[in-house]
C-alpha positions as CSV (number, residue, x, y, z in Angstrom):
1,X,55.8,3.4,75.2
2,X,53.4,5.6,77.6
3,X,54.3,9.0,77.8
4,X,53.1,10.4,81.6
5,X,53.3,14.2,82.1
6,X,56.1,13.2,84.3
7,X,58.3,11.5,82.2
8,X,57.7,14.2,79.5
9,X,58.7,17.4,81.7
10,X,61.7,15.5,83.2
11,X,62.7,14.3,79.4
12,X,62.4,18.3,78.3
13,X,63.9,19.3,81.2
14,X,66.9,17.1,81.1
15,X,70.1,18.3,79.1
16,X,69.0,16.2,76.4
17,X,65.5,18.3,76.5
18,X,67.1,21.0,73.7
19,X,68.8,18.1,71.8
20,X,65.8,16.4,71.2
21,X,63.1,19.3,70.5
22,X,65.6,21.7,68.5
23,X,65.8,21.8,65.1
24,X,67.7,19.4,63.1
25,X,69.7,21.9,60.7
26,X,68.9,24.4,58.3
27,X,68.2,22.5,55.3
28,X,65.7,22.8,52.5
29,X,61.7,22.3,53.0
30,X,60.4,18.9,52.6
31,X,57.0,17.7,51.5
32,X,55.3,14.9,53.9
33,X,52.0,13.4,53.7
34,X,50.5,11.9,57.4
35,X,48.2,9.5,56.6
36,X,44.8,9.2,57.9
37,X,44.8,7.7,61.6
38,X,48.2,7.7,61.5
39,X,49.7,7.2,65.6
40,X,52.0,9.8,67.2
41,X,54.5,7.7,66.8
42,X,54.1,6.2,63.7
43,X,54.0,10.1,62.7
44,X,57.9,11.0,64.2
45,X,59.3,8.1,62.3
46,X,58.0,9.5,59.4
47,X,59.3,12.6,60.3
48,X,62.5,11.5,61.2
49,X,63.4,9.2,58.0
50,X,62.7,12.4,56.4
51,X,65.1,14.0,58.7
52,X,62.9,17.1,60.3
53,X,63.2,15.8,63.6
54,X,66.4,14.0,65.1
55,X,64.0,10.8,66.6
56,X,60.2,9.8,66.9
57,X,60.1,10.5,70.3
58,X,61.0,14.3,69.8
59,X,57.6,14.5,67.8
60,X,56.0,12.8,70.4
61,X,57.3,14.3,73.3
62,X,56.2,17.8,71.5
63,X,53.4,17.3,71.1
64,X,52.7,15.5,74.5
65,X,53.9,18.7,76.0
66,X,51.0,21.2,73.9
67,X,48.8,18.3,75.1
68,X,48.2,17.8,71.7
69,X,49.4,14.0,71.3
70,X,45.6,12.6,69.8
71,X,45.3,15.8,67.8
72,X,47.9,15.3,64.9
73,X,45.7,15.7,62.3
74,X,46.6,14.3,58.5
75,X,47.6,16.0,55.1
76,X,50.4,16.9,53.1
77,X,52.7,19.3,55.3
78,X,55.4,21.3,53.9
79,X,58.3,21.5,56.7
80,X,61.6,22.7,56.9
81,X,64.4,21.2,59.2
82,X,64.5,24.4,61.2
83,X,61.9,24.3,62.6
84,X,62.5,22.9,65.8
85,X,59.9,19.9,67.1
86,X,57.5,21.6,68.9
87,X,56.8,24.1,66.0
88,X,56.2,21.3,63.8
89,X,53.5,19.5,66.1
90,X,51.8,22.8,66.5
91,X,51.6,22.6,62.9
92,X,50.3,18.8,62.3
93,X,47.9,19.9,65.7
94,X,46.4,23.1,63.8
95,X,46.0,21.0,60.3
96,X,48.0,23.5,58.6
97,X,48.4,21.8,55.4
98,X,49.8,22.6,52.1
99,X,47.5,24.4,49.7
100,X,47.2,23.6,46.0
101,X,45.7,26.7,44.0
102,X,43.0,25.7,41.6
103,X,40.8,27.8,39.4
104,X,37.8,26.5,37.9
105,X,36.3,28.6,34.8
106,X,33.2,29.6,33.8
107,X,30.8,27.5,31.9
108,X,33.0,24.2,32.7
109,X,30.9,21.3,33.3
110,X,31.2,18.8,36.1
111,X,33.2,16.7,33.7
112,X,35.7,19.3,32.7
113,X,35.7,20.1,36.8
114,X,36.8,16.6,37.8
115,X,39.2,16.4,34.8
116,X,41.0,19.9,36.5
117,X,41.2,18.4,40.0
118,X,42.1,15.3,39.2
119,X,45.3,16.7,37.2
120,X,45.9,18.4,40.3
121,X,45.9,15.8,42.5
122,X,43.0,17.0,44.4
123,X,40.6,13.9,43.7
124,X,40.1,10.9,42.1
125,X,38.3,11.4,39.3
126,X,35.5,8.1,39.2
127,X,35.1,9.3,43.1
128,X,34.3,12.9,42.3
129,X,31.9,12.2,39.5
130,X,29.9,9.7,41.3
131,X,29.7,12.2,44.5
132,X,28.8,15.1,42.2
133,X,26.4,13.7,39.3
134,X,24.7,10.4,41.6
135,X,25.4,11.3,45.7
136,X,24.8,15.1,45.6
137,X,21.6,14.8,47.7
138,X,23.8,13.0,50.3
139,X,25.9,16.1,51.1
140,X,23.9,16.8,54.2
141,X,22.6,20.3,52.4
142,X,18.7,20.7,52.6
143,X,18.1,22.9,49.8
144,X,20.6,19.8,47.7
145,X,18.1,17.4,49.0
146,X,15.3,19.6,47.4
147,X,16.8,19.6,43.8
148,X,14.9,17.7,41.0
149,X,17.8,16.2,39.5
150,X,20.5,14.0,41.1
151,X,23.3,15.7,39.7
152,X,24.7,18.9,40.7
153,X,25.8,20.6,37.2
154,X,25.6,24.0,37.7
155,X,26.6,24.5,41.6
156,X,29.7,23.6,41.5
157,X,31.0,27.2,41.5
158,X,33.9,28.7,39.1
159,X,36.5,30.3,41.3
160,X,40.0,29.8,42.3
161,X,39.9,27.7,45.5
162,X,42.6,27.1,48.1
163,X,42.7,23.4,48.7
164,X,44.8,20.6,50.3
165,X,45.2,16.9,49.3
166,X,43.9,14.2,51.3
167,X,40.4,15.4,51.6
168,X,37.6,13.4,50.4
169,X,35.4,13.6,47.6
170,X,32.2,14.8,49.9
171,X,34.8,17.6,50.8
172,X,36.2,19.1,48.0
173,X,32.4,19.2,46.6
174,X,31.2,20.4,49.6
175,X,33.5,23.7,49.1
176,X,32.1,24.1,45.3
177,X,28.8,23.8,46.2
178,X,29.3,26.2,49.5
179,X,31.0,29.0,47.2
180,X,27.9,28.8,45.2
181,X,25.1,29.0,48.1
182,X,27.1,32.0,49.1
183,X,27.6,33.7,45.8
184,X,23.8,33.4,45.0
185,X,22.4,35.8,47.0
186,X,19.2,36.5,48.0
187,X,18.7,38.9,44.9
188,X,19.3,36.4,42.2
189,X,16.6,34.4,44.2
190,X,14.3,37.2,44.1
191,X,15.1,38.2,40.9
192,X,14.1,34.0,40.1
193,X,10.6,34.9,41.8
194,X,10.1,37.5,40.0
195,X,9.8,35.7,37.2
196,X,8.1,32.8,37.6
197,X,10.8,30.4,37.9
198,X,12.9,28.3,40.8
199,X,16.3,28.7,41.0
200,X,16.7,25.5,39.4
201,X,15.6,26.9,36.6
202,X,17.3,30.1,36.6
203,X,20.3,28.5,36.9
204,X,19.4,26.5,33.9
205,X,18.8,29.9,31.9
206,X,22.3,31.0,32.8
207,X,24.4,27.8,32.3
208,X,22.7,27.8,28.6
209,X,23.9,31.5,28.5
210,X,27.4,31.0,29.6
211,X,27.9,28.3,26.9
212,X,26.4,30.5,23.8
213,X,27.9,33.5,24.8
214,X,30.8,34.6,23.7
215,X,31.7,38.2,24.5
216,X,30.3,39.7,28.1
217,X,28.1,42.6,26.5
218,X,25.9,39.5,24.9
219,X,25.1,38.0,27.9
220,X,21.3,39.7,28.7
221,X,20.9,39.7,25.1
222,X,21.4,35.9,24.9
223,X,19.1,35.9,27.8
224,X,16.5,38.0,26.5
225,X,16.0,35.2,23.7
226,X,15.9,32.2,25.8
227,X,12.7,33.8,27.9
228,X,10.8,35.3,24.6
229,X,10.9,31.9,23.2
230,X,10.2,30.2,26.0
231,X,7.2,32.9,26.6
232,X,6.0,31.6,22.9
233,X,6.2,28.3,23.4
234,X,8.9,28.0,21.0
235,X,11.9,25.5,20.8
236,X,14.6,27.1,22.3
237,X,17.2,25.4,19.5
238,X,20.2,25.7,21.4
239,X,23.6,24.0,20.0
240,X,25.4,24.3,23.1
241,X,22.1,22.2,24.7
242,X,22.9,19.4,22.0
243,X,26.5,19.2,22.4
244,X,26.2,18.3,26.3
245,X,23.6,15.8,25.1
246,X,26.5,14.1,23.3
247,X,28.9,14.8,26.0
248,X,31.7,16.5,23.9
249,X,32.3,19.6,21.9
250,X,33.0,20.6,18.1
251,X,33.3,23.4,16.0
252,X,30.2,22.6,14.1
253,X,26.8,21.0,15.1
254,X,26.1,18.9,12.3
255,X,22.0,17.9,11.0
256,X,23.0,14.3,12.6
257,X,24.2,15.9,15.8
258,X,20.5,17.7,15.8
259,X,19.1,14.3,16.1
260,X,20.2,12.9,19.1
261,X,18.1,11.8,21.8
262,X,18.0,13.5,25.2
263,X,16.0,15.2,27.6
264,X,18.7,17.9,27.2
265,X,18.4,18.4,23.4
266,X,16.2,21.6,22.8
267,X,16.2,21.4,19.5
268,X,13.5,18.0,20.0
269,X,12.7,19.0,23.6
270,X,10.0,22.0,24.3
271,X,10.9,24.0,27.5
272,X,14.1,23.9,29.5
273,X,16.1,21.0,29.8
274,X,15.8,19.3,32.9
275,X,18.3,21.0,34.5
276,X,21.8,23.1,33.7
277,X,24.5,22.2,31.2
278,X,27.1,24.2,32.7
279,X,29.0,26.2,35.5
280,X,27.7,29.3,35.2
281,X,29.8,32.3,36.5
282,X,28.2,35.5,38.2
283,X,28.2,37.3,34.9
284,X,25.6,34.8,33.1
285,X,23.7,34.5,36.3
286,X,22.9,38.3,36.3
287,X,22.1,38.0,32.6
288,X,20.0,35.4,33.6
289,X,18.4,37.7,36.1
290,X,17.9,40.4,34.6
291,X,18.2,39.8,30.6
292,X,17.5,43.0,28.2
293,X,14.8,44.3,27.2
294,X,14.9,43.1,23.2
295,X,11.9,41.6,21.0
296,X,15.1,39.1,19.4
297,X,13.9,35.7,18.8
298,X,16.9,34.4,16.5
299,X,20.2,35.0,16.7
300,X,23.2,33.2,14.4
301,X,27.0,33.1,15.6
302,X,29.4,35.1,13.7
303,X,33.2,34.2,12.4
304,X,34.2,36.6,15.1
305,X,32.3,34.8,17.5
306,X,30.0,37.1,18.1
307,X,26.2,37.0,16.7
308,X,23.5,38.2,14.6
309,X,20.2,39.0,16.5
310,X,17.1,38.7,14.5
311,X,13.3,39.6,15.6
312,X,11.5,37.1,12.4
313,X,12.8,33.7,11.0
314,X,12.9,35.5,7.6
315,X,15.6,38.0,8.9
316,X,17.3,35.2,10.8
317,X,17.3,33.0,7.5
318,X,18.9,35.9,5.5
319,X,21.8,36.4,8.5
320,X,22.3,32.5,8.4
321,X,22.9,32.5,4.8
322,X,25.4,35.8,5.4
323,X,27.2,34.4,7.9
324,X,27.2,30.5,7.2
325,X,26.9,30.3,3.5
């Protein structure tokens, strides 16, 4: 059926004109999801089985009369049967969809990530994984392009985002990865420069320091050992390195667990691993930044979780045997 302006102004402007458009009663909100490239039409009957609008045509005829009829846009829309027709194709026209909160914490990895918006409902999880550790570079972001590692662990950012369903993969990494261009400013970058290293690996530094560290005040501290190794050439000997090697956590890293084989094992690896472990949150990254100014090389976890910090391997031998007999 072709709607011409005609038709549509003498239909509104009939008696039947308030019938048609007004609300259907003053029931309870309903939840609907348009699919993608979903008709106008095909839209009102979905609207009227759920009984927000008395027929297809009123959603049609509404949004004919905004001039709107092409721009219903998809996406799970909470609506009430109040509302009358043309407020409801103002809202499918403006894309004002229903918003799931979600909060990403610090020092989650891109696995833990997709496990949280998955259980949401936000992604599927294969999708989101394969976008985010294989098809980052794809994301039509230069400085992604630029990375040296295909996967983006450690820009997805930890926040609490706002976001509907229906959007793809691409998308919802898109908005990670946009939160953290825009919470790296241009004095972490410097601060990066100033040291010698690319953002890549300061970002490293600082997903390593957000895993280790357990209470806020240890963060530079944490830091401050990473670089004096590193500026010994030493090992850096990181559990939290060897547990994302083997892709899960425990309470204890075991002799065995030592062993494994990966790039991202420091504890066989000289240097930084090839790229971060980790979510880091804007706490870490400033540690990362701008660590303290220690001579710590060592440093041993307590039962209280927080840790020992030793200057010579004999003093950090003596606090292992204290605090892990």
């Amino acid at each position: 059926m072709a709607l011409t302006a005609g038709v549509v102004l003498g239909v509104a402007a009939g008696g039947v004109g308030w019938w048609l458009l007004g609300p259907v009663d003053g029931g309870e909100e309903r939840v609907v999801v348009i699919a993608r490239g979903a008709s106008a039409w095909a839209i009102g009957r979905q609207l009227a089985e759920a009984g927000l609008v008395r027929t297809p045509a009123s959603l049609v005829v509404a949004a004919a009369l905004q001039r709107r009829l092409s721009a219903l846009q998809e996406g799970e829309y909470v609506l009430r049967p109040s509302q009358s027709a043309l407020e409801i194709a103002d809202r499918l026209a403006r894309g004002a969809t229903r918003l799931h909160r979600v909060t990403i914490p610090e020092g989650y990895t891109v696995r833990q990530i997709a496990d949280v918006l998955a259980g949401a409902g936000l992604v599927d999880r294969a999708r989101f994984l394969d976008v985010a550790l294989r098809r980052g570079r794809t994301l039509g972001r230069p400085w992604l392009a630029a990375l040296p590692t295909e996967s983006l662990e450690g820009y997805l950012f930890p926040d609490t985002y706002y976001l509907p369903r229906g959007l793809s993969e691409e998308a919802v990494v898109g908005h990670l990865v946009d939160r953290f261009e825009a919470a790296v400013d241009a004095s972490v970058r410097a601060a990066a420069a100033a040291r010698g290293l690319s953002l890549h690996e300061l970002i490293t530094v600082a997903s390593m320091v957000e895993r280790e560290a357990q209470v806020p005040e240890e963060r530079p501290v944490i830091a401050a050992v990473i670089y004096n190794r590193l500026a010994r050439g030493m090992r850096l000997e990181i559990d939290a390195t060897v547990l994302y090697a083997l892709g899960q956590h425990k309470a204890v890293v075991t002799l065995t667990d030592l062993a494994v084989e990966s790039p991202y094992n420091t504890y066989r690896r000289q240097g930084l691993p090839p790229g971060p472990i980790a979510s880091p949150g804007l706490a870490a990254l400033e540690a990362a930044a701008h660590p303290a100014a220690v001579p710590y090389l060592y440093y041993v976890r307590r039962p209280d979780g927080r840790h020992h910090f030793s200057r010579t391997l004999a003093e950090h031998l003596d606090a292992v045997r204290r605090y892990r007999p």
